[in-house]
C-alpha positions as CSV (number, residue, x, y, z in Angstrom):
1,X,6.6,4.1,12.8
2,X,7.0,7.2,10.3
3,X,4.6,8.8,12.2
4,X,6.7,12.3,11.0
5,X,4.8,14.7,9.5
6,X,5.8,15.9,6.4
7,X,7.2,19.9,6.1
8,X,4.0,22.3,6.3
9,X,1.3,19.3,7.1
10,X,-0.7,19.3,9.6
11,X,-0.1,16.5,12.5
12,X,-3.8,15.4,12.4
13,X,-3.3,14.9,8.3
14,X,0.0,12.4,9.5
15,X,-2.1,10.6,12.1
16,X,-5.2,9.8,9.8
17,X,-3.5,8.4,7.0
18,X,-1.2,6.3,9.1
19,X,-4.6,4.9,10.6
20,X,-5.9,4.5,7.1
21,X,-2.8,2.7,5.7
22,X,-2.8,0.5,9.2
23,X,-7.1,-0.7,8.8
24,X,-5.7,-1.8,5.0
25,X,-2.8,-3.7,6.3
26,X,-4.7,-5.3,9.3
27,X,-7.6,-6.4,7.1
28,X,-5.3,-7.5,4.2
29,X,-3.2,-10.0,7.4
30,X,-6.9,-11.0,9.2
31,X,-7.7,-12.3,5.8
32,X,-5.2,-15.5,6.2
33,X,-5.7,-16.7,2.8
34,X,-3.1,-15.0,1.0
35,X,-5.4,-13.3,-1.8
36,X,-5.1,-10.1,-0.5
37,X,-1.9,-8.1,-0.5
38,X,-1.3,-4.4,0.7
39,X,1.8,-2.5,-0.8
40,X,1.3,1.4,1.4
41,X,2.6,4.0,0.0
42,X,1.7,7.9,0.4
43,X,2.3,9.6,-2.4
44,X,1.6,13.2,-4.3
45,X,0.9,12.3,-8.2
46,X,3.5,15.1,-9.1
47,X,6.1,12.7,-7.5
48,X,6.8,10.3,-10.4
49,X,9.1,8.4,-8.6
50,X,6.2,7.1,-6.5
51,X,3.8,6.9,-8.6
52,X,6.2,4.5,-10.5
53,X,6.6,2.6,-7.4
54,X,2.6,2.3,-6.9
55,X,2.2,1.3,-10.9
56,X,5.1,-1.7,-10.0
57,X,3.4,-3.3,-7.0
58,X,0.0,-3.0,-8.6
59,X,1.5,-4.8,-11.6
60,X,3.1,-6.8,-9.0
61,X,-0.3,-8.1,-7.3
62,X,-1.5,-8.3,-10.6
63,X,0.7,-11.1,-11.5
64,X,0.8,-12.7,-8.4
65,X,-3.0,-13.1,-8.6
66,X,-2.8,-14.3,-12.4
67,X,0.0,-17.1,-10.9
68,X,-1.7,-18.6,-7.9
69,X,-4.8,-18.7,-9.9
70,X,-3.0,-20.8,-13.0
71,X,-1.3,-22.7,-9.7
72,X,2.2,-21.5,-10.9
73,X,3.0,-20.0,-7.9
């Protein structure tokens, strides 16, 4: 489940934000009507690589939402 720490952090730091990111997913599935979408990701802002992927799925919910609401998707 990735449950790894990463190099120097501390096991607890792992465990919490793996319960965070799973409380976002579970309430974004319980929903059942497909409004709300959850793209995870951990992420340092010095990694730009990231942070690129986070600014594409946001843009990606973004136009997701703008779709279903003009009923072209």
């Amino acid at each position: 489940d990735g449950l790894t720490p990463e190099p120097g952090e501390d096991p607890r730091v792992t465990r919490a934000k793996y319960f965070i990111r799973d409380e976002f997913l579970r309430i974004s599935i319980e929903s059942g009507d497909d409004r709300h979408h959850c793209y995870p990701h951990f992420t340092c802002a010095v990694d730009t690589e990231n942070i690129r992927r986070v600014f594409n799925d946001c843009r990606d919910i973004i136009q997701r939402m703008h779709l279903r609401q003009y009923e072209l998707l």
